[in-house]
C-alpha positions as CSV (number, residue, x, y, z in Angstrom):
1,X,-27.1,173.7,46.4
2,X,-27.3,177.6,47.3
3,X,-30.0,176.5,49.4
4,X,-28.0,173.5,51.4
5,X,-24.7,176.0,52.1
6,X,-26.8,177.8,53.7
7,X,-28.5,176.1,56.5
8,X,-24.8,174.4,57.2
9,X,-23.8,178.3,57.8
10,X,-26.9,178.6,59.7
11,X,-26.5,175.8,61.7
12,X,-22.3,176.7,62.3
13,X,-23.3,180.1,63.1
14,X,-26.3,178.4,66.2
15,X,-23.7,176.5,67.1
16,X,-20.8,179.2,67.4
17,X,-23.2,181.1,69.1
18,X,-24.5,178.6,71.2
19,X,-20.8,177.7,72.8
20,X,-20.0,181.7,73.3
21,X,-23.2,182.2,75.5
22,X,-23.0,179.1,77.5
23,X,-18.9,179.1,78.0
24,X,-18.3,180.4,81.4
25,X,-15.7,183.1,80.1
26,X,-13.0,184.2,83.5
27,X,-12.5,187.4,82.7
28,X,-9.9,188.6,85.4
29,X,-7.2,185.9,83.8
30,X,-7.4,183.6,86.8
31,X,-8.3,183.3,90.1
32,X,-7.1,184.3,93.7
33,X,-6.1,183.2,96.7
34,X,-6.7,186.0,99.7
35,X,-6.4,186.2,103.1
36,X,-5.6,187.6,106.6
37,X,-2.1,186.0,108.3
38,X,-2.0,186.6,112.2
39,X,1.2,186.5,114.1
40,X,2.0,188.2,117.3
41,X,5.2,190.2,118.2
42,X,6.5,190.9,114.0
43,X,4.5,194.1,113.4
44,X,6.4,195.7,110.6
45,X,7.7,192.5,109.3
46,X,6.4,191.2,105.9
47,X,5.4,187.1,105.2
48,X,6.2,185.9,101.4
49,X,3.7,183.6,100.2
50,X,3.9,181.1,97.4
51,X,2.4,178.0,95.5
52,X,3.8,175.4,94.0
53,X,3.5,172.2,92.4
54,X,1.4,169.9,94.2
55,X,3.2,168.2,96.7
56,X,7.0,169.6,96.1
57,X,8.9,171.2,98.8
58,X,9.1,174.3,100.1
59,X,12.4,175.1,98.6
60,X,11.0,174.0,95.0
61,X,10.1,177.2,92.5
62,X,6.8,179.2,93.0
63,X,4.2,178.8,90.2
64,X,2.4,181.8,92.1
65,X,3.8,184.6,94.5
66,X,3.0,187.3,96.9
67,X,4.4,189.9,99.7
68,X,1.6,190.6,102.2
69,X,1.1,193.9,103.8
70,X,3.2,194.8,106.7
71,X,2.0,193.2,109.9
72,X,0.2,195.7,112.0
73,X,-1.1,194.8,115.4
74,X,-0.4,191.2,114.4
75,X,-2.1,191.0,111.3
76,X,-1.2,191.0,107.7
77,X,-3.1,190.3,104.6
78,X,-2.1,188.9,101.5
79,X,-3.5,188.2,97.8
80,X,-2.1,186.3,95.0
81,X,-4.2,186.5,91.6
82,X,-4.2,184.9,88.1
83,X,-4.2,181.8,89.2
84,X,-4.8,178.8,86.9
85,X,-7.4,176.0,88.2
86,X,-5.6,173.0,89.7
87,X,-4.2,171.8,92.8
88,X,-1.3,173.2,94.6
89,X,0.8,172.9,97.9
90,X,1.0,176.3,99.3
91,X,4.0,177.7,101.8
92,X,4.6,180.9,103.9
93,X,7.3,182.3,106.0
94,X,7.8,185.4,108.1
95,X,11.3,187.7,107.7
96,X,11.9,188.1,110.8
97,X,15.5,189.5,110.1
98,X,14.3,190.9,106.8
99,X,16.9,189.6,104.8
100,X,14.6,187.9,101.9
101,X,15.7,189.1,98.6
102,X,11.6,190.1,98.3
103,X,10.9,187.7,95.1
104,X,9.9,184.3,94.4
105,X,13.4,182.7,95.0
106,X,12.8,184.0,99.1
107,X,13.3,181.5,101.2
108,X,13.6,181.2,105.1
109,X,16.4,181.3,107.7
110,X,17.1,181.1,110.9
111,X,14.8,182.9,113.2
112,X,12.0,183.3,110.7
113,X,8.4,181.7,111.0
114,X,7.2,179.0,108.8
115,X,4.1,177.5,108.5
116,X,4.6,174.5,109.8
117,X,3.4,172.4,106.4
118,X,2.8,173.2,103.0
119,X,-1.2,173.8,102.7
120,X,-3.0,172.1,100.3
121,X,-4.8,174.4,97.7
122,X,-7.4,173.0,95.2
123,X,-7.8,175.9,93.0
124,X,-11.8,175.8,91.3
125,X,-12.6,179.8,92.0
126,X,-11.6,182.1,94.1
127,X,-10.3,181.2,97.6
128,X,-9.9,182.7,101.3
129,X,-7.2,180.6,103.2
130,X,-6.3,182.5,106.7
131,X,-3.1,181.6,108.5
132,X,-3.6,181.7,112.3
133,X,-1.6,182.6,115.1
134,X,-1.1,178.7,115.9
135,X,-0.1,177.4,112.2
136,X,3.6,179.3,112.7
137,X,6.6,177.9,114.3
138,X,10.3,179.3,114.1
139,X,13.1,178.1,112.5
């Protein structure tokens, strides 16, 4: 009897063991979506960034949210981290009149730049998405 509890512990144990070293553990609690946003003529202006379900509006609540840097000689770069694996619909805007209330409820108004449709994200690891000078038009 002694002898049978035994190699069941032994065997649970292997297979505890087992799992832990071939589990692919993410340690940084999610992954990220980087990159660089280009834009001519808004230097000093900030773009909010967000993802949301996939396919909902841009109006619909973020999931995920960033600020990007300021724009300096037309560029900006932005990161959102912690971000769970699965597919998304991604949205940005420039405040052009900076008037965004600078959180996830920011949305845009007149005069501000859009991308011109929501992107579609498939989150499996981390991601670089760029947003060119070409992909913005203004409301």
């Amino acid at each position: 009897m002694k002898k049978s509890i035994s190699i069941v512990i032994g065997l649970l144990s292997f297979i505890c063991l087992f799992v832990l070293v071939t589990c692919e553990v993410n340690t940084n609690g999610g992954f990220s979506l980087s990159g660089t946003l280009t834009k001519s003529g808004v230097d000093g202006e900030l773009a909010y960034l967000k993802l949301v379900a996939s396919g909902a509006a841009p109006d619909t609540q973020a999931i995920y949210f960033a600020v990007s840097t300021p724009f300096s000689a037309g560029t900006a770069t932005y990161s959102v981290t912690g971000i769970d694996e699965g597919q998304y619909t991604g949205y940005a805007f420039i405040d052009v009149n900076g008037n965004a209330t600078g959180d996830e409820s920011s949305l845009p108004d007149s005069g501000d730049f859009i991308t011109d449709e929501g992107a579609d994200v498939n989150m499996t690891g981390d991601l670089t998405l760029d947003i060119n000078e070409s992909d913005w038009s203004q409301l």
